[in-house]
N, C-alpha and C positions, 0 to 999 in steps of 0.2 A: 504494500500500500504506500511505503512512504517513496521509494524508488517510483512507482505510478503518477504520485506528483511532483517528481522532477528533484528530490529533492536526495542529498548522501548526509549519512548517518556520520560517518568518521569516527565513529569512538565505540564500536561494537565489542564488546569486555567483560567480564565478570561482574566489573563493577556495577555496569548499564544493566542488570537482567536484575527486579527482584522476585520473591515469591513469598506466596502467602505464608501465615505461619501456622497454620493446622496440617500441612504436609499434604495436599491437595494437587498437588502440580499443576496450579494454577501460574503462570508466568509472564510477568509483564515488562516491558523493554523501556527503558529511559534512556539518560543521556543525551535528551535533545538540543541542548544548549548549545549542544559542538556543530550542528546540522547546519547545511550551509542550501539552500535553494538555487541551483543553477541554469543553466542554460549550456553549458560546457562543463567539463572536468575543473574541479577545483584546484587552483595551484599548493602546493606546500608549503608551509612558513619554513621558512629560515633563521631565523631569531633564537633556534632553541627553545622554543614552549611548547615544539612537539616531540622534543625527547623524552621515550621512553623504552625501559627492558623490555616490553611485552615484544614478541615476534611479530612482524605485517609485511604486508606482502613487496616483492621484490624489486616493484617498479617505483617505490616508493624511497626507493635508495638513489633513486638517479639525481641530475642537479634539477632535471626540468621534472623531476617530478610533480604530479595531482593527483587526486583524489577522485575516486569515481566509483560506479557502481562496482567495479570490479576488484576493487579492496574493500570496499564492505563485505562481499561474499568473501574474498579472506579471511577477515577478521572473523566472520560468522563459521568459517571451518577451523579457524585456531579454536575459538569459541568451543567448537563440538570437542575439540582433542583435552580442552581444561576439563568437561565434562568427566571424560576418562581418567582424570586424575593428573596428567601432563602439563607440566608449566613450563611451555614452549618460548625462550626467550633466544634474543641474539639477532643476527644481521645478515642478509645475500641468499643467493638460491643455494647454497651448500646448505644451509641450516634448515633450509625449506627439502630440501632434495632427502638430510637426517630424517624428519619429524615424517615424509611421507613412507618414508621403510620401514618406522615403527607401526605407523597403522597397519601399511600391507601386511606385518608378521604379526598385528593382535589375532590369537585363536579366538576369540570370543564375539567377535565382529563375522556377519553374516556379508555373503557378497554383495550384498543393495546398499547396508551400511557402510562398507570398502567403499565402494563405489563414487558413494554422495562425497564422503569426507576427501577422496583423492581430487575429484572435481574442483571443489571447495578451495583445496591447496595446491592447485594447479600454477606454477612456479610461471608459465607465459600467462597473460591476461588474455588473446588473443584466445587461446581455447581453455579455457577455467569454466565452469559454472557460472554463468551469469543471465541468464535466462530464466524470471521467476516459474513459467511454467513448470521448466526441466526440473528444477529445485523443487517445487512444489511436488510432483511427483517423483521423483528423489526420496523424498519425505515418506511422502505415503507409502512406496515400497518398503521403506526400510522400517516403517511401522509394520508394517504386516508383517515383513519378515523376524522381526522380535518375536509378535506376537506367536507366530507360526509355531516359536521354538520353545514357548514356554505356553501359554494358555491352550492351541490346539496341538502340541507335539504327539506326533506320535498317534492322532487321528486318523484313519482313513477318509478317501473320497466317495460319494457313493455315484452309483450313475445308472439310472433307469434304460432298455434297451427298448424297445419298440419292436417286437418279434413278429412273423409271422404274417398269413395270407396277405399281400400287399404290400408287405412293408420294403421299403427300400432298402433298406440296411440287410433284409433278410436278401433281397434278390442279390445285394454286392456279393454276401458271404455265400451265399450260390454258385455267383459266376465265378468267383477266385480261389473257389475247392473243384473245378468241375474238373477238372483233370487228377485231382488229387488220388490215390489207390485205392481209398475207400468211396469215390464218386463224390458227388454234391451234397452237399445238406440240404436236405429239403425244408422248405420255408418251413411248413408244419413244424419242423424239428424243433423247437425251441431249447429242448434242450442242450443239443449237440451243438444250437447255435453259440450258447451259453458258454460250453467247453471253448468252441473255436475264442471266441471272444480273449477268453482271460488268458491263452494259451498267446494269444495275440500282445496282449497285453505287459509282456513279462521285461523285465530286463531294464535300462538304461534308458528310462520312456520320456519327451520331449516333448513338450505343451508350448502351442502357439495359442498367446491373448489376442482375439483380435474385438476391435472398437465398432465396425460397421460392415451392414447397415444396422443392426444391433448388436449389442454384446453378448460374445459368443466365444468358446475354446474349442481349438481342434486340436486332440490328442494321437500322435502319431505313432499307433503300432505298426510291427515286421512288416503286416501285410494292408494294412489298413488305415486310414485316417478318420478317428471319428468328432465329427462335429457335433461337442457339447452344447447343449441349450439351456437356460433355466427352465426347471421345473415348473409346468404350469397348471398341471391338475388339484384341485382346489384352490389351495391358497400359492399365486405364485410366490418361488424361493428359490434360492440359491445353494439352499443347504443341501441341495443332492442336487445332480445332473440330468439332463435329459436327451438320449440320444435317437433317432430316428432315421441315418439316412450315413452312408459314410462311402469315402473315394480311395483310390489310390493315393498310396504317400505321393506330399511333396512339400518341400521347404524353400521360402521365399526366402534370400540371407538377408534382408531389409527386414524381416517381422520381427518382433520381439519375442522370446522362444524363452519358458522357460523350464524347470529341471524337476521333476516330482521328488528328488533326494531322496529317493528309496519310499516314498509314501504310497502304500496300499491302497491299489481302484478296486472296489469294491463294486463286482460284476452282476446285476440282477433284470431280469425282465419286469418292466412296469408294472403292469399289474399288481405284482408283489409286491416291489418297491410301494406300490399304493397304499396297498395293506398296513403296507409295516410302516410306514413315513416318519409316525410320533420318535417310535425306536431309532430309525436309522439317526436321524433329526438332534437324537440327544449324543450317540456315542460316535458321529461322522463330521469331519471339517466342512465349514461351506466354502464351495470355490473361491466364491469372491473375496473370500477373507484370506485365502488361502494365496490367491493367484487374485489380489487386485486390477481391476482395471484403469485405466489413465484417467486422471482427475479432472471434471470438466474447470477449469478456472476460469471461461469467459462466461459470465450469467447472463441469459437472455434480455434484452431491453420488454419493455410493455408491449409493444409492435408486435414482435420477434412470439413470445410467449404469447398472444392471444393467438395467434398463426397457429401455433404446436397444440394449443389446446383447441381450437378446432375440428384439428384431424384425430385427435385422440377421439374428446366428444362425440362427433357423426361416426365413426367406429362402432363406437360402444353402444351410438341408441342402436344402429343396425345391429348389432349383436340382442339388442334388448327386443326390436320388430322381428326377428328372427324366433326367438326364444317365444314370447309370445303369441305365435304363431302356432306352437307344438300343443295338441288338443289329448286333454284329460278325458279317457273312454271307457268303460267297462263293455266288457265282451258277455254276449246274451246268448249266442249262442257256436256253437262249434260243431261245421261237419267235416270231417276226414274223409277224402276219397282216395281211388288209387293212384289218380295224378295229381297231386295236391291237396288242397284242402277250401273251405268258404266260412267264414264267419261273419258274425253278425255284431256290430258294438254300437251301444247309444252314449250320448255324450254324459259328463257326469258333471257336479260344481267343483269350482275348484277358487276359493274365493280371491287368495295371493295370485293367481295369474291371472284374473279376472279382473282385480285394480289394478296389474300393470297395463292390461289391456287396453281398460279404460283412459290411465291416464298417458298412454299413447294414442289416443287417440281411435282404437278398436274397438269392432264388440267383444262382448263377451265371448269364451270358446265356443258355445251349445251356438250360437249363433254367427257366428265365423264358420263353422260348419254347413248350417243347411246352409246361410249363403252363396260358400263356393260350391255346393254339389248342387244349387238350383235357379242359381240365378247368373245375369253376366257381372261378376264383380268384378269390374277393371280394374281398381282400386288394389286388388288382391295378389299379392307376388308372388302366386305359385302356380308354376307354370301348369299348362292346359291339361295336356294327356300327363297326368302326373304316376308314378309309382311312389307306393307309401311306405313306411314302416310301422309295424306294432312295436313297441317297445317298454319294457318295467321302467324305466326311468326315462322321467320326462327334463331333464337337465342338460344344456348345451354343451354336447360335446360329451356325452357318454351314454346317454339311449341308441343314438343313429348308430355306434358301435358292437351293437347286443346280438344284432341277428343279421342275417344276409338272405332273409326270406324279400321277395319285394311284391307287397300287394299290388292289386288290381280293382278299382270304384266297379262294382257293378250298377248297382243302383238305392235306393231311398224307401224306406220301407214304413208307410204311417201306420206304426202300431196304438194298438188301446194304450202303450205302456210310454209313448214317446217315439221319437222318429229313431229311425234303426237306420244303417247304413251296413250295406252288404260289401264286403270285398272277398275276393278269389285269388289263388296263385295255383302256379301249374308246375309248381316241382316237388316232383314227389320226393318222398323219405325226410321229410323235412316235416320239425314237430311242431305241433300246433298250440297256440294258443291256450293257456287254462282257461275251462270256463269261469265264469265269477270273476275274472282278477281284472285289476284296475290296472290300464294301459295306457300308453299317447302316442296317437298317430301324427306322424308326419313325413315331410317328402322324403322319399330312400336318398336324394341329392343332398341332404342337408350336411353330411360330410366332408362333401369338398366345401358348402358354402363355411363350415367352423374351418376347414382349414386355410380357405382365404382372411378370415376374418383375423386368425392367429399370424400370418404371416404379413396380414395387412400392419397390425399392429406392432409386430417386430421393426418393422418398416418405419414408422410412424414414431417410432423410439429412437430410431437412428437418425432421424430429422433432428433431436438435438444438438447432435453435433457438427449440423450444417448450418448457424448463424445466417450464414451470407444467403446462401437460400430461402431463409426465412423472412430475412429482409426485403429478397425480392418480392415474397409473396404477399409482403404488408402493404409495402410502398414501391413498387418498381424505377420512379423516377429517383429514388434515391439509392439504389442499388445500381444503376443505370447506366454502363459504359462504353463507349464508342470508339470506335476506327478508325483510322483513314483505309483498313482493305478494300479490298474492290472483286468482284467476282469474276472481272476481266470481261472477256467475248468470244463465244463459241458458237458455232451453229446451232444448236439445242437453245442456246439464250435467245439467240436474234429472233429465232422462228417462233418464240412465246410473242402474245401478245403485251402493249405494252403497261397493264397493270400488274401482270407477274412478273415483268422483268423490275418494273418499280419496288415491289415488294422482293424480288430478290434480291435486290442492293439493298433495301435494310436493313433485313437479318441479317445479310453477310458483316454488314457494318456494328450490327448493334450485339451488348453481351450485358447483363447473361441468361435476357430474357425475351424472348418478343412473341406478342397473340397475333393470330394470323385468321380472319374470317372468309371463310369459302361459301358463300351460297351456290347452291345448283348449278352445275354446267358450268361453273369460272376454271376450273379444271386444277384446283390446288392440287390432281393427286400428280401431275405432270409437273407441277411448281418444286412440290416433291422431289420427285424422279431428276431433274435439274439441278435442283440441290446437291443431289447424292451425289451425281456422278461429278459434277462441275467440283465436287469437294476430294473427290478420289484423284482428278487426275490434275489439281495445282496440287495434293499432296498425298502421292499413294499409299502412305503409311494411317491414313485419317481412319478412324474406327468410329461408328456411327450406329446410334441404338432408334430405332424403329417401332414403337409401339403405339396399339391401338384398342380398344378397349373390348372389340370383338375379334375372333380368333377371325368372322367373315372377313371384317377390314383387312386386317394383316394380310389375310392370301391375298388381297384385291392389290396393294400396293406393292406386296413383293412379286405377283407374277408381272406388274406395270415395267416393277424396277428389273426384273429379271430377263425381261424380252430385250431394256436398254444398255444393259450389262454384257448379254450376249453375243453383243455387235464388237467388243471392246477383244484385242488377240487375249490367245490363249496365258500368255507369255507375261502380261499386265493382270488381267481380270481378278478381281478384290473377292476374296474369299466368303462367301455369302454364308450364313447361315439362321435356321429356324431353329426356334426353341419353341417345345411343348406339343409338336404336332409330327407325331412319327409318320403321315402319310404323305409328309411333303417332301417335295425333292430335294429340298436344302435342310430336312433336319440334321442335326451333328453329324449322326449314324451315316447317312448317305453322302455329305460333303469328306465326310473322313474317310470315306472309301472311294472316293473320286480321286482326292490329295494322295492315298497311299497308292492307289494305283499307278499313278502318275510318276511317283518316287519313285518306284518298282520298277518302272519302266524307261525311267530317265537315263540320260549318258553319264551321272554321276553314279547312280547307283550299281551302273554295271561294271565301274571301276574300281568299285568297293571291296576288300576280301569279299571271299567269297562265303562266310558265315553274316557278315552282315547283309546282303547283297539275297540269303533264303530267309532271311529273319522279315526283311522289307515284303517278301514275297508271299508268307504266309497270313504277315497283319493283314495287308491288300486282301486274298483270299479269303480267310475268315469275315473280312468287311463286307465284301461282295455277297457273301454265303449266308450272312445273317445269325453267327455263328454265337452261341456267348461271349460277354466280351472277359476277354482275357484281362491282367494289368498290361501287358504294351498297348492293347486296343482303349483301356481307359486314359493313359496316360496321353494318348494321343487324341483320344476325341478331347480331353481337357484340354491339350495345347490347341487344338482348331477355335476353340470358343474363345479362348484369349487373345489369340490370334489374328479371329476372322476381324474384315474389316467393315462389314455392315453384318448385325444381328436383328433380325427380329423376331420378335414376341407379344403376347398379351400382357397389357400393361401390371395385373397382377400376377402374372406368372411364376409357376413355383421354381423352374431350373435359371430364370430369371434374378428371384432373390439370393438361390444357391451362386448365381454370377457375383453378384454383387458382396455377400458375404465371403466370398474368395478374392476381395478386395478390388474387382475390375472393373474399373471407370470408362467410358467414354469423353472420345473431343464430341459427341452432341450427341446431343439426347431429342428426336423430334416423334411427340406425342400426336397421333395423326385420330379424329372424332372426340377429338374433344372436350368438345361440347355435349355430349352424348356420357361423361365420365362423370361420378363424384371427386372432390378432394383426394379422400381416402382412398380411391382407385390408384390414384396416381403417385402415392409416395413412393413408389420406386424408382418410377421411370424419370422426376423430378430430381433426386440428388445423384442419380447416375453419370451425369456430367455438371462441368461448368458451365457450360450454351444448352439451354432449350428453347425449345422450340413447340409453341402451341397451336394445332391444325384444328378449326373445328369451326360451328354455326351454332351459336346461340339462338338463331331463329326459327332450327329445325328439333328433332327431338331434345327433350330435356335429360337430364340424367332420370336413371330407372327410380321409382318410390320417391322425387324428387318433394311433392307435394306433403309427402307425408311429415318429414324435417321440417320442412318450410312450417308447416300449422304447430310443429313442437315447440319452435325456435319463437315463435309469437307468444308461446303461453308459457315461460319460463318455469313456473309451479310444478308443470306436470311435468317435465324433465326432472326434478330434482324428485319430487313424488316416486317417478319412474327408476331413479336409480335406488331409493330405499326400499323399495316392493322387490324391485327387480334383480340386481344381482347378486343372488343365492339362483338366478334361473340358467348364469352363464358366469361360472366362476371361472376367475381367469382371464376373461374378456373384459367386466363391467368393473372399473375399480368403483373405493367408495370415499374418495377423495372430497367427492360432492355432497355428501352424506353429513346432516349435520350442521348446516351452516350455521353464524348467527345470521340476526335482520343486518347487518352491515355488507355481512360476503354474501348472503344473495340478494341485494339491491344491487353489485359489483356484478354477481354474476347475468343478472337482470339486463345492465346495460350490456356485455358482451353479446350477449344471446341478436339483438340488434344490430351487430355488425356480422356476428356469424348469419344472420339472415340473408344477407346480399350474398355470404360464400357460397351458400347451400348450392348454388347453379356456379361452381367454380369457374367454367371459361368464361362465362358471360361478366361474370366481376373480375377476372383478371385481364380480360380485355377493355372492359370499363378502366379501371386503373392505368394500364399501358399505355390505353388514348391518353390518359391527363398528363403522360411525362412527354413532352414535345423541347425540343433541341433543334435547332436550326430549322423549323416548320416542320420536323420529321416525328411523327411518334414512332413509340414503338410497338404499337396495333396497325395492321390497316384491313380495309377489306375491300376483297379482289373484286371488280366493278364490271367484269366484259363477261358475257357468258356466253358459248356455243354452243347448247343444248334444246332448250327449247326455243318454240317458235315464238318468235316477237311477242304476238300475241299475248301469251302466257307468262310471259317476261315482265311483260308492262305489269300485269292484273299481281303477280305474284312480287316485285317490286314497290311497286304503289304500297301491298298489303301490308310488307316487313321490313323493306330495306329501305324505305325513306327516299324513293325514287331514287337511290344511287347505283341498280344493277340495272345496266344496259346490253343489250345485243349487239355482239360484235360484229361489224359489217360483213366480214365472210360468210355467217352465222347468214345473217337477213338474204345475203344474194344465194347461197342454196337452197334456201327455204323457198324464193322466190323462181330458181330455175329448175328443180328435182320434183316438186310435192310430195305428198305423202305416199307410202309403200299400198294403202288401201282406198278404195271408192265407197260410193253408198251405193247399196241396190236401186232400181228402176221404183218409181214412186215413194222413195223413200220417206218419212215425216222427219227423218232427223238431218237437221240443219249445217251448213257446210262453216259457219262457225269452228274456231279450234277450243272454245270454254264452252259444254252445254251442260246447261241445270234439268236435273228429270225430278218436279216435285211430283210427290206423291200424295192424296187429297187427306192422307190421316195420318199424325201421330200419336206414339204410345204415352198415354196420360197416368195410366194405373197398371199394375201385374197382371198379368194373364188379358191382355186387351187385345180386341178381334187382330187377328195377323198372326199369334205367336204359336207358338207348340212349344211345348217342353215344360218341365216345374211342377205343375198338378200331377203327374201321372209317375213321379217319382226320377223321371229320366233329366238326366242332364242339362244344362242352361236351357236358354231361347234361343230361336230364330225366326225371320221376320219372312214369310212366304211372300208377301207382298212386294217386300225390293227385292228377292230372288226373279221373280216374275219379271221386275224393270228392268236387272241387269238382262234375262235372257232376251227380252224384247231389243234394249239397245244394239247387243251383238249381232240380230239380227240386222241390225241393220246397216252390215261393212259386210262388205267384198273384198277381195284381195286382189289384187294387180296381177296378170300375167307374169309368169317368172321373178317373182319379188316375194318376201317375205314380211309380212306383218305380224305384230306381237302385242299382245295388251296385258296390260299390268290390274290384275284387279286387286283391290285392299279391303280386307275390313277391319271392323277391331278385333276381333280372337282370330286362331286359326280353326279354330270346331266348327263356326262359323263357315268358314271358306270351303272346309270340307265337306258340310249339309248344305251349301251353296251349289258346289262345284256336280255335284252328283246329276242336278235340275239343268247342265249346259248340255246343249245339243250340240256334242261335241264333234261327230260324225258329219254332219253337216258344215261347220265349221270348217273342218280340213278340207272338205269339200271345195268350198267356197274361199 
């Protein structure tokens, strides 16, 4: 603090330190009388009023010596040596060069204490300790490592394994025994896995701390690296481990690595570890006491911190709309057949999830229920043709675990007793149901949704220790930095029209932020594609991250970028790859076996002994073959992702966050549907680089459940309501930080809730903000203004509507439209009008339930549909033809796809191709 205000101590001593007198180690620092406030190094008197015996540092000997921060941290490492009992006196680096041998040979001093003290008395000032952070954690290692040695000595570590059908960590110790004499262990195996584990585990073992994107250890066995997590089941902690997922060794000589010193990993499968927790909990070290992690010392500003608590926030309620979603059942009745089984269950009360229900704004469950099986609840986020789960526990993140049965909705049954609700499965041997027992049904997908939610959050944690980031996202014009680059001139530039070439000089210029709005047809996935390449080829070393919030987008922009890529020789072409979709042609699996092939075949590799030269030839082979992967074949699909120099993925992706927690950043990060993501979707693809890059249309879809936030974030009460009901529903996910307040912190949190409103729709406010920062008439928003796609017409009407008249047709757009026409004609007498916008009203709308048009809901069957506009749409179709030798297509929407389906049935489709 005092070095923070410019200001040196000069007289850091025994005498300067006092302490209480009850023995507290409480310690306060004086001496400030001698403190000098500079703006330079302080000169030395010469007078003789600063002679004295005490030792100081070396540079202080000279005639032009001063004083500066870096004889304070002297004085402050003699200081720790007087501690030891050493009264270090005398003159020059010999006497300094004496006092640091003696530390080196205290047996009592642990290496983190060595360490600080040599720093400290680092004999050049040039590289001494001087860096509060470094010192600060300095400190805190070598508090732990005291402590290590006397409060936990002699502890074990504990560490939960994650076994079993699915589990990653089961498939690694699969594929790295599969040649082994006794074959693979089968995932089932849990125990064998258990063996391999600790047999893995033995000897001379080396722990990498790493800080992001959350804190996490990877502990590096013989054959395996496994990626420690904090424990997150119940209450999360550190006092045991949690492993789920592990790679092939490998060591960055940049990480910081440290040494278990002989302390016993104490090997067990979750579950257990669940059981026993209290136990392990009392006689086991926690990591982080164990193996601290780096001290944050920059504290967030106000800006900064309301950002972080944002994304924690919308998190947590979606874990809480989640949770409240899982319906309380009792099962009425049970029949067993030979290929599966049918039961029957009516909703039950359940009063605690029925106020958080409430105060999110839901019904109750018994009616969340008939709702979605009888009516169109748009409203409702679980998808259409849904499979369910029955499960004994309705708690997020350990019912969906229980069974791997997946129901099937039959239909709705009004009994005397209550409405019953039938469901069916069709695999057999698989046990059914108790009758009588109280259950909770919910979607069999809820699984991945708690595994995004856990990984959203890890994510979300690791936004701590991006500041700069946070800042962008408070205030962008104060984060805001500019260029003189230029993106130069290429063919691909010129031949864009001239609103994407405007916007791609100002991303290229602008860091480390810019929004970018695309309506219809302005073709940002091509401004994209421009981007890419134009970045690849001023620097082919450039690594570029690609994400989109739907897996659909991502294929749409990587086959864009892929066709432009392929123009590019063999000899150049930037190493593409997909993450999270093993059907595409650039997942790892297949770009790694493009690369080895290639090796294999190259004129270096035939030059190679001839062990290395079969070694190249069998990875290749195995790659092609689809073979399990080996450790060469993991080692090398690892270097491919590091490597490659464009990645894409889903913006929550799980081999995504495993990138990033392997510490690999991107030069850009360009988040493409934007507009279409929450906050919390995007915390990864956000701190992945220093430049992003935001693609998206606030005036097209909103984010998913957007609405429902938005009404929370108006009623502050029932957010705070909602988190004292609610999390015991999703432990682990929902902290209780908000729990509690007095009337001061939530009138505080009152006003936040107000600014988090405008985030709820994140592009559309961070494109709002971007426009306010303007620098030479330039923001750093714009939106693309020329469209190619539709016909003028629809341009205008669709323009006029949302874009404030600023989306115009691009004149080559207007003269096709005016010299091609359309791919289809109207039939002879047709009623429908050669207009390109026609309205079909229809002379009624649905006022109340069950109103003349509908079917469905009374008779127990699934939603509504409207026979009436079925009838309009078949009528309209008929009325196009199709051009000789051309191709026509229409796009019909509704709101569900059930819908589309009891639509689609009533087209006279046969006719149609016909015609």
């Amino acid at each position: 603090m005092l070095h923070e205000e410019g200001t040196i101590h000069r007289a850091i001593s025994p005498a300067a330190v006092f302490s209480d007198d009850r023995g507290d180690c409480d310690f306060r620092l004086s001496g400030f009388e001698w403190s000098l406030r500079v703006t330079s190094a302080s000169p030395v008197g010469r007078d003789g009023s600063n002679k004295v015996d005490r030792l100081r540092a070396p540079e202080l000997e000279k005639s032009d010596a001063r004083y500066s921060f870096a004889t304070d941290w002297f004085d402050f490492g003699v200081l720790c040596t007087e501690i030891f009992g050493f009264e270090p006196s005398g003159r020059g680096t010999k006497t300094v060069e004496r006092l640091r041998e003696v530390v080196l040979n205290l047996a009592y001093l642990g290496p983190p204490e060595r360490a600080l003290i040599l720093g400290l008395l680092e004999p050049d000032p040039e590289r001494r300790f001087t860096d509060s952070a470094t010192i600060l954690q300095g400190l805190s290692e070598a508090h732990a490592s005291v402590r290590n040695r006397t409060i936990v000595i002699g502890k074990p570590l504990y560490i939960g394994f994650n076994l079993g059908a699915g589990s990653r960590l089961s498939e690694a110790i699969a594929d790295i025994t599969a040649n082994a004499a006794k074959g693979a262990i089968r995932a089932a195996d849990v125990e064998a896995q258990l063996d391999f584990i600790r047999r893995d585990l033995t000897g001379d073992l080396q722990l990498l701390v790493r800080q992001t994107p959350s804190q996490h250890y990877v502990l590096n066995g013989r054959l395996l690296q496994y990626r420690v997590q904090r424990w997150e089941r119940d209450t999360p902690t550190w006092d045991v481990g949690f492993c789920q997922s592990a790679d092939p060794p490998s060591l960055d000589p940049t990480e910081k690595v440290a040494s278990l010193d002989g302390r016993k990993i104490e090997v067990r499968a979750a579950p257990k570890l669940s059981r026993d927790l209290n136990r392990a909990r009392s006689i086991g070290a926690a990591w982080d006491a164990v193996f601290p992690f780096e001290s944050t010392t920059t504290e967030l500003d106000d800006a900064q911190y309301q950002v972080l608590e944002f994304f924690k926030i919308t998190n947590q309620l979606d874990a809480l709309l989640t949770a409240a979603q899982i319906w309380p059942v009792r099962v009425v009745e049970v029949e067993e057949q030979t290929e599966g089984a049918v039961v029957e269950v009516t909703s039950v009360p359940d009063g605690q999830r029925d106020e958080l229900a409430l105060n999110l704004k839901l019904s109750r469950s018994a009616d969340q229920m008939r709702d979605f099986f009888t009516r169109d609840a748009v409203s409702m986020p679980l998808a259409e043709e849904s499979d369910f789960t029955l499960a004994y526990e309705g708690v997020l993140g350990r019912g969906e675990q229980e069974t791997n049965i997946r129901w099937r909705f039959d239909r709705m049954i009004f009994h005397p007793g209550g409405i019953r609700y039938r469901f069916y499965h069709e695999d057999a041997g698989l046990p059914a149901p108790t009758l009588d027992s109280r259950m909770y049904l919910m979607p069999s997908g809820l699984g991945g949704t708690i595994a995004q939610l856990k990984r959203r959050q890890r994510a979300i944690d690791g936004m701590r220790s991006h500041a700069g980031l946070l800042t962008a996202i408070a205030d962008p014009d104060r984060a805001r930095r500019d260029t003189t680059d230029s993106p130069g001139s290429s063919n691909a530039i010129e031949s864009m029209d001239e609103s994407k070439q405007l916007a791609l000089n100002r991303i290229w210029k602008t860091q480390p932020l810019f929004a970018l709005q695309g309506p219809p047809g302005t073709g940002k996935t091509r401004l994209l594609e421009t981007l890419t390449t134009r970045l690849l080829e001023v620097d082919v070393s450039t690594q570029a991250l690609i994400t989109a919030h739907s897996h659909e987008a991502v294929r749409h922009v990587r086959r864009k970028l892929a066709e432009r890529i392929a123009t590019l020789p063999q000899t150049t072409r930037p190493i593409v790859v997909r993450l999270d979709d093993r059907e595409d042609a650039d997942y790892v699996s297949r770009t790694t076996a493009r690369l080895a092939r290639a090796i294999s075949d190259s004129p270096l590799a035939a030059s190679a002994p001839t062990h290395i030269l079969e070694r190249a030839r069998s990875i290749a082979a195995d790659l092609e073959q689809g073979k399990p992967a080996t450790r060469d074949i993991r080692s090398l699909e690892s270097l491919v992702r590091q490597a490659a120099n464009v990645v894409f993925a889903t913006s929550n992706s799980g081999e995504l966050a495993q990138l990033l927690e392997d510490n690999r950043r991107f030069d850009w990060s360009i988040v493409e549907e934007a507009g279409k993501a929450h906050g919390f979707d995007l915390a990864l693809a956000l701190q992945a680089s220093y430049r992003v890059l935001l693609i998206g249309d606030q005036e097209q879809l909103p984010p998913f459940n957007f609405a429902a936030l938005e009404g929370l974030f108006r009623e502050p009460p029932r957010i705070l309501n909602a988190w004292k009901n609610g999390a015991g529903f999703a432990p682990g996910l929902v902290g209780r930080e908000y729990v509690g307040l007095d009337d001061e912190d939530q009138q505080r949190f009152a006003e936040s809730c107000t600014v988090w409103l405008d985030m709820v729709q994140f592009f559309a406010e961070m494109f709002r903000r971007c426009q306010r920062s303007v620098v030479a008439e330039a923001p750093i928003a714009m939106q693309l203004e020329l469209q190619h796609r539709m016909h003028p017409d629809i341009c205008e009407m669709i323009s006029h509507c949302f874009y404030r008249e600023r989306l115009r047709t691009h004149k080559d757009a207007i003269a096709r439209f005016q010299s091609e026409g359309p791919p289809f004609g109207v039939v002879t007498n047709a009623w429908m009008p050669e207009q390109r916008i026609v309205f079909v009203d229809l002379p009624w709308m649905q006022e109340v339930k069950q109103a003349t048009g509908e079917v469905g809901g009374a008779d127990g069957k699934r939603r509504y549909t409207n026979a009436a506009e079925i009838d309009a749409v078949v009528q309209v179709l008929s009325q196009f033809t199709r051009k000789p030798g051309q191709t026509a297509m229409f796009r019909f929407c509704r709101p569900t796809a059930h819908k589309f389906a009891r639509s689609y049935r009533r087209f006279p489709t046969e006719s149609l191709r016909e015609s």
